[in-house]
C-alpha positions as CSV (number, residue, x, y, z in Angstrom):
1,X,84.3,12.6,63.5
2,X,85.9,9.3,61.7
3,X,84.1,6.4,62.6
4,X,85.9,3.1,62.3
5,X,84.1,-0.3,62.8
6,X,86.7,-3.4,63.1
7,X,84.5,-7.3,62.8
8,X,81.6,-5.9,64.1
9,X,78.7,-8.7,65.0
10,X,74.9,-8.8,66.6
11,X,73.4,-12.5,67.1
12,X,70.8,-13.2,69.0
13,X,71.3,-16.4,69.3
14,X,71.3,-18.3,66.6
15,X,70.3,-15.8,64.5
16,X,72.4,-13.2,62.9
17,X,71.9,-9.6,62.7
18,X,75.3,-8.5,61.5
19,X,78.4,-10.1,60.9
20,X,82.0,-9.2,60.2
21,X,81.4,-5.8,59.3
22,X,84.3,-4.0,58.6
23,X,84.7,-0.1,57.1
24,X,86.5,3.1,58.1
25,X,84.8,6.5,57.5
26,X,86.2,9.8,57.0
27,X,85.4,13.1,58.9
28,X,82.8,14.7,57.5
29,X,81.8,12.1,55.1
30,X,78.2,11.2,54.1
31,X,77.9,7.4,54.1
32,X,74.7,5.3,52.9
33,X,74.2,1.6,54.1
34,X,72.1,0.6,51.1
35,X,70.8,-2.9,51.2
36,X,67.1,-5.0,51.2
37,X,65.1,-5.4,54.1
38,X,66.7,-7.5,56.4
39,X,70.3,-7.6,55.6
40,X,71.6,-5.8,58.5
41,X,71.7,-2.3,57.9
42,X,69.5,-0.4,60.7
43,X,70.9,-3.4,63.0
44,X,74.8,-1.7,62.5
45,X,73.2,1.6,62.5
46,X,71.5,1.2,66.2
47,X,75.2,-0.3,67.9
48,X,77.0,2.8,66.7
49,X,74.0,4.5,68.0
50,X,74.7,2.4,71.5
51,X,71.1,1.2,71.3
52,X,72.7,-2.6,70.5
53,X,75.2,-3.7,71.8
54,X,77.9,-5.5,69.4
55,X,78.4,-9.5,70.2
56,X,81.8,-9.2,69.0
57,X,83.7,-6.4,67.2
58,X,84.6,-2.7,68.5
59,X,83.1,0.9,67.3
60,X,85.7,3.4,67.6
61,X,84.7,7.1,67.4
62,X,88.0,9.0,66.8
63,X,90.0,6.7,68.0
64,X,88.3,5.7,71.2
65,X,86.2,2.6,71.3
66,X,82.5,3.4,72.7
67,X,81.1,-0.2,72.8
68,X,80.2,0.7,76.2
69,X,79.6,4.3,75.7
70,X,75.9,4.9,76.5
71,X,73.9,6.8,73.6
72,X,73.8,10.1,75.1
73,X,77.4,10.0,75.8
74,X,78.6,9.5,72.2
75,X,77.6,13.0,70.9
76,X,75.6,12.2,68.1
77,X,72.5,12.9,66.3
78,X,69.9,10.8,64.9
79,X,66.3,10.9,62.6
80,X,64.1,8.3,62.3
81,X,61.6,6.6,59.9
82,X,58.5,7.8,62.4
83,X,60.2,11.2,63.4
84,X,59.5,9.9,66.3
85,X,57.8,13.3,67.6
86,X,55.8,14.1,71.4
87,X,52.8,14.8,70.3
88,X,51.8,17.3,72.8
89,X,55.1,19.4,72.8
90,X,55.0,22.0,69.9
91,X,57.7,22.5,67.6
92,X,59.6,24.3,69.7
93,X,59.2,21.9,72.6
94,X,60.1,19.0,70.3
95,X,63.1,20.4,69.2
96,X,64.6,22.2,72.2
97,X,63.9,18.5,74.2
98,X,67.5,17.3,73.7
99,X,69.0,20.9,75.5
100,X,66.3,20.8,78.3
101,X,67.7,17.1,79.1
102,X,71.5,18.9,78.6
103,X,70.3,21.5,81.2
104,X,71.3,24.5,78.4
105,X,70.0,27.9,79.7
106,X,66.8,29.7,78.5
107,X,68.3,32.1,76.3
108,X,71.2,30.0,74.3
109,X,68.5,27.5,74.0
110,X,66.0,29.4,72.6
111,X,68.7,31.0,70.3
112,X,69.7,27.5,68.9
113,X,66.1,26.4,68.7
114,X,65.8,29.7,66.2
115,X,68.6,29.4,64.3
116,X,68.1,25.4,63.7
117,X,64.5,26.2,62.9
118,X,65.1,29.2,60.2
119,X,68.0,26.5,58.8
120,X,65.0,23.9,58.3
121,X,62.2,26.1,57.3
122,X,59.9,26.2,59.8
123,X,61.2,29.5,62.3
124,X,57.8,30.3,61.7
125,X,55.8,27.4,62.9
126,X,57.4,27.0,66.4
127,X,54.4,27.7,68.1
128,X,52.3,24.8,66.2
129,X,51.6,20.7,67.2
130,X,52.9,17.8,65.1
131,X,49.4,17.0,64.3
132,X,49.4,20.5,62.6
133,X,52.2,20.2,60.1
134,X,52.7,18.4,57.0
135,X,54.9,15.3,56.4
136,X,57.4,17.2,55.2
137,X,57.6,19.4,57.9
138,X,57.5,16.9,60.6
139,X,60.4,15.6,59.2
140,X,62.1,18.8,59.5
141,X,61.3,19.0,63.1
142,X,63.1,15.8,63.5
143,X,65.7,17.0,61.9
144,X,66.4,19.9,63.6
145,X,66.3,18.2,66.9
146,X,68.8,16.1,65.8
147,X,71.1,19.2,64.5
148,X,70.0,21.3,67.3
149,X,72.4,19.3,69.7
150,X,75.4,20.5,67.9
151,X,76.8,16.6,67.2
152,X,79.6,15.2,65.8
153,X,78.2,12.2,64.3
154,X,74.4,12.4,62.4
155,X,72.6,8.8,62.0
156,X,69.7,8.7,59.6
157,X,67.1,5.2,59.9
158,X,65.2,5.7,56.1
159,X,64.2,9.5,56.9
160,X,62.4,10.1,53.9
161,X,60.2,6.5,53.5
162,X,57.1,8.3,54.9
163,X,57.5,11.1,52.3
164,X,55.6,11.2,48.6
165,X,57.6,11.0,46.0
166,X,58.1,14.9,45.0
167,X,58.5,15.7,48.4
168,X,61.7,13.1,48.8
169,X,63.2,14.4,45.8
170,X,63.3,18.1,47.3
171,X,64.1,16.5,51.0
172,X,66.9,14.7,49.4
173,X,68.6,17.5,48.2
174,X,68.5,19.8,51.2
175,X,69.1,16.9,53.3
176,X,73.2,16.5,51.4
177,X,73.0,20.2,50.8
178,X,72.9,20.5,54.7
179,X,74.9,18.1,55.6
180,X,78.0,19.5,53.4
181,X,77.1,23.3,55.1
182,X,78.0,21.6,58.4
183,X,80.4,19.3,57.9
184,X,79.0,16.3,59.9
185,X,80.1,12.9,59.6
186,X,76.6,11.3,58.7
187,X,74.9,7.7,58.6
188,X,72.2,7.7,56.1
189,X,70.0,3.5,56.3
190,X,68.2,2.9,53.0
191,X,66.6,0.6,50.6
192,X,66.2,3.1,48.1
193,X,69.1,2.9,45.8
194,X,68.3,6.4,44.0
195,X,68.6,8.0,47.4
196,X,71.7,6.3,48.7
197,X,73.3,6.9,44.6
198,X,72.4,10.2,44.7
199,X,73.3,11.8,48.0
200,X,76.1,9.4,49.8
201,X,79.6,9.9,49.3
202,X,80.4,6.0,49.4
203,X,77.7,3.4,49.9
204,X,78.3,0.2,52.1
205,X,75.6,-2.7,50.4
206,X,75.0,-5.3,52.9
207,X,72.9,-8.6,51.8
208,X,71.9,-11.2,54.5
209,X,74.2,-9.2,57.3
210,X,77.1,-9.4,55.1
211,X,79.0,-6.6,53.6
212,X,79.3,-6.5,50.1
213,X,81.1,-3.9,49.0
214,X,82.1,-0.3,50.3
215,X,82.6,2.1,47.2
216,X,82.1,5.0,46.0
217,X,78.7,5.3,43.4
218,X,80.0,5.5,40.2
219,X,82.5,2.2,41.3
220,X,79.4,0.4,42.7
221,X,77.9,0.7,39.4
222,X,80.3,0.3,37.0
223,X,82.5,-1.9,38.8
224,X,80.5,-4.0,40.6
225,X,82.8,-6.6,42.8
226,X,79.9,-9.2,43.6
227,X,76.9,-10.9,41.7
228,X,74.2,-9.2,44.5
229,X,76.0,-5.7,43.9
230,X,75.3,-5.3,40.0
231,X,72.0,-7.3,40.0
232,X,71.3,-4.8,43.5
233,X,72.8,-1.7,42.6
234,X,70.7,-0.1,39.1
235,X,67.2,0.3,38.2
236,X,66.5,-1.6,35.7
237,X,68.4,-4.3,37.1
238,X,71.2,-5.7,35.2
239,X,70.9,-8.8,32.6
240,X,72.6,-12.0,33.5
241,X,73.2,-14.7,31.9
242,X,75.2,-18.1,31.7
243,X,77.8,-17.8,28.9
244,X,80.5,-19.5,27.9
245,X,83.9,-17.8,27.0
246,X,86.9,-19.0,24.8
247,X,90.0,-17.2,22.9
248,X,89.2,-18.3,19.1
249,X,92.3,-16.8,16.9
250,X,93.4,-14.3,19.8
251,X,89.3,-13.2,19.7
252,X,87.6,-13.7,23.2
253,X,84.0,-14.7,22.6
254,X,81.1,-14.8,25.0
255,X,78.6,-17.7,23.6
256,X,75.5,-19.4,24.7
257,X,72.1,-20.2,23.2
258,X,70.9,-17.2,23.2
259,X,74.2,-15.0,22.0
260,X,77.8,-15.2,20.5
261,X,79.2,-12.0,21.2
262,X,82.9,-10.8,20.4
263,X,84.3,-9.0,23.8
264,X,87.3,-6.9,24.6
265,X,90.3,-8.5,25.8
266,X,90.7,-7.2,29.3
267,X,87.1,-8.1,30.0
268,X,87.1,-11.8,28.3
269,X,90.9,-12.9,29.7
270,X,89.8,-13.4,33.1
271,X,86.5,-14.9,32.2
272,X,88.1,-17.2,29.7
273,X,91.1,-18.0,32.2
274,X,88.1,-19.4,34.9
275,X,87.0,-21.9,32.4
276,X,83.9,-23.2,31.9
277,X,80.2,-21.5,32.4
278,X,80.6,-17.8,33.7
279,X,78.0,-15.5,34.8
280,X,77.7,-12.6,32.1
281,X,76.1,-9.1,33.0
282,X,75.0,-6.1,31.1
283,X,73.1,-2.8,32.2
284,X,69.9,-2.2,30.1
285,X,70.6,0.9,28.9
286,X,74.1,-1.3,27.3
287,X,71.7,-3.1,25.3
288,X,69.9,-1.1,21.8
289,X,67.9,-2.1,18.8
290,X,69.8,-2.2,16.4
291,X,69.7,-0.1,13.2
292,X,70.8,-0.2,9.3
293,X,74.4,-0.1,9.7
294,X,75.0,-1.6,13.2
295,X,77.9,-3.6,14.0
296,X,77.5,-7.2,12.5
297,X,78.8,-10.5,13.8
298,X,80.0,-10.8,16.9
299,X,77.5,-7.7,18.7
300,X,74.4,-8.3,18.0
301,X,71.4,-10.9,18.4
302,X,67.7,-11.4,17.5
303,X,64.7,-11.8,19.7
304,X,60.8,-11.4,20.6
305,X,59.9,-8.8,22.6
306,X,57.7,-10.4,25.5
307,X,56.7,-6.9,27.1
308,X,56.5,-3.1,26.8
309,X,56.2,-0.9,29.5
310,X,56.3,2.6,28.9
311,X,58.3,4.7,31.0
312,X,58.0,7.9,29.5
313,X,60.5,9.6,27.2
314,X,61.6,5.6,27.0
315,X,60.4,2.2,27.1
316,X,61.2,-0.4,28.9
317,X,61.4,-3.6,26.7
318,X,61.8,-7.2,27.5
319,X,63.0,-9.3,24.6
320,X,63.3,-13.0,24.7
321,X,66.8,-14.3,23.1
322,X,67.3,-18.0,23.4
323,X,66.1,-19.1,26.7
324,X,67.7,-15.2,28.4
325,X,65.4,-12.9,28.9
326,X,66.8,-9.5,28.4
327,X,65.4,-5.9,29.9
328,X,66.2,-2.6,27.5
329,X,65.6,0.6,27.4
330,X,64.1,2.1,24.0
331,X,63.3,5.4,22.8
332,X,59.5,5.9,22.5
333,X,59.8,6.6,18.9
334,X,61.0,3.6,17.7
335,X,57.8,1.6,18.9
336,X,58.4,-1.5,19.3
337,X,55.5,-3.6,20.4
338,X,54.9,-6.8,22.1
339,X,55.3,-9.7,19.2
340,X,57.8,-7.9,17.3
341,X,60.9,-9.6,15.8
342,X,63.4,-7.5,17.9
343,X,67.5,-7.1,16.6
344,X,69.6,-6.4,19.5
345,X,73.0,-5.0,19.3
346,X,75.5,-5.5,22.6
347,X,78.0,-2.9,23.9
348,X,80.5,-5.3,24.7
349,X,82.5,-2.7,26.3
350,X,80.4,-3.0,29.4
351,X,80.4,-6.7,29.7
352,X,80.8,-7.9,33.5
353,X,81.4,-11.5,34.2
354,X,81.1,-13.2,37.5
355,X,81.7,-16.8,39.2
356,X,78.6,-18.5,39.4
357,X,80.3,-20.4,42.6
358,X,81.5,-17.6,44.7
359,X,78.9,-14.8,43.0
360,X,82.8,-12.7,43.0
361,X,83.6,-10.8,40.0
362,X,86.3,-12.1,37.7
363,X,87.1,-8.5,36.7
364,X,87.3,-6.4,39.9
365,X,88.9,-7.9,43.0
């Protein structure tokens, strides 16, 4: 199923849910709405479920607009936070529900109850109450008796928040391997950036009801087209800070208190063509401690390091340059510790820079 949504918009009055949201997605596409809590994401999710309906804007399911298509007419699945289980049905009650509603015979049912159980795991446990089964297990349940309806759209409300850590990993990766095995259009709602990076084929970011970007995960992250994208989208967050940037002898530099890097030309044009202070971002891991022979002048700088937090085969190092303070990532073995003079050296290559008015990348438009 595609799924197009045109200036989509949920008020209540005065305040605002969702606004102007726009996107188109393909058939068979696995789409995350990635965002903080609050910005709008489960509120899009529930009007192309049909539970909200849109104050202005259309849904259009294959090229039919459903704004006034109730829920169970719009042949879709969907798996919530809570799995949202009856407690006194068994598995096989829970997940047969939506074909007793359908009026489906006995035996087709129980034959699709089967084979959607064996699919998630738990052909075996049919007989058993939710209180009975794990967290992971409950979630399957849910999830088959989403998939047990045979729909053509599947919309997922953070599936996996209730899970440990381990257990989302593995939950993750059987939740995209599924989903590619059948070929359903799917709706996947999270904060969690690893989750949406890791199994969505784009990812729409939404901030305060407002969509930030639509793009695929590699473009969200390396090409980040807003401010609230590339400080959103990573973990460690990206560095900012105010710099400004000039064309010295055909050189484009990048200067403030705390640096005076040398940048690459299609990266400090634009920035040096908007004049004035710019917004300058760079990823941790684009940040090292320098070493005997590292680049000299013009890619590197000197700081304290304010904090070490050790993060396993790495470290996690905040240094203080100038009045910035910047977040890298260091190998374990090279020990810095909190105190130390730090050298830094900059892959310029990666530099973003932004418009500290409009929060809009000056690189990607």
């Amino acid at each position: 199923m595609k799924v197009k949504l045109d200036k989509l918009q949920k008020k209540w009055g005065d305040v605002v849910g969702a606004d102007d949201i726009s996107l188109e997605i393909d058939d068979g596409e696995f789409v995350a709405f990635l965002g903080p809590s609050g910005c709008g994401k489960t509120t899009t999710l529930l009007m192309v479920a049909g539970i909200y309906k849109p104050t202005a804007g259309t849904i259009d399911f294959d090229g039919r607009i459903v704004n006034e298509v109730p829920p169970r007419d719009r042949h879709i699945g969907m798996v919530f936070q809570s799995y949202a289980l009856y407690p006194h049905m068994s598995v096989y009650g829970n997940i047969s529900y939506p074909l007793r509603i359908q009026k489906i015979n006995k035996t087709e049912m129980q034959e699709r109850v089967q084979r959607v159980a064996d699919m998630m795991g738990i052909g075996d446990l049919l007989d058993r109450k939710p209180g009975q089964l794990s967290g992971g297990q409950q979630q399957r349940v849910s999830l088959g008796r989403a998939l047990v309806k045979e729909p053509e759209l599947l919309l997922f409300d953070e599936p996996l928040s209730n899970l440990d850590a381990r257990l989302r990993l593995t939950m993750r990766g059987e939740l995209k391997r599924l989903q590619k095995d059948m070929g359903i259009t799917s709706i996947y709602v999270t904060h969690d950036q690893v989750e949406a990076m890791t199994m969505a084929d784009r990812i729409a970011v939404m901030s305060a009801g407002i969509l930030q970007a639509f793009d695929k995960p590699d473009d969200l992250y390396d090409r980040p087209k807003t401010l609230f994208v590339a400080g959103f989208v990573g973990n460690p967050p990206m560095n900012f800070m105010d710099v400004e940037v000039t064309r010295d002898n055909g050189v484009f530099r990048a200067r403030s208190d705390a640096v005076d890097l040398v940048v690459p030309a299609d990266r400090g044009e634009p920035a040096a063509a908007h004049g004035g202070t710019v917004i300058l971002g760079l990823r941790p891991e684009d940040i090292a401690v320098a070493t005997a022979g590292s680049a000299g002048d013009g890619r590197t700088a000197s700081g304290e390091a304010l904090a070490v937090e050790p993060l396993g085969r790495e470290d996690l190092v905040v240094v203080q340059v100038g009045t910035a303070e910047l977040r890298l990532l260091v190998d374990t073995a090279v020990g810095v510790r909190v105190g130390d003079n730090v050298d830094l050296e900059f892959n310029t290559e990666k530099v973003q820079f932004f418009d500290p008015d409009t929060e809009q990348s000056l690189l990607w438009s």
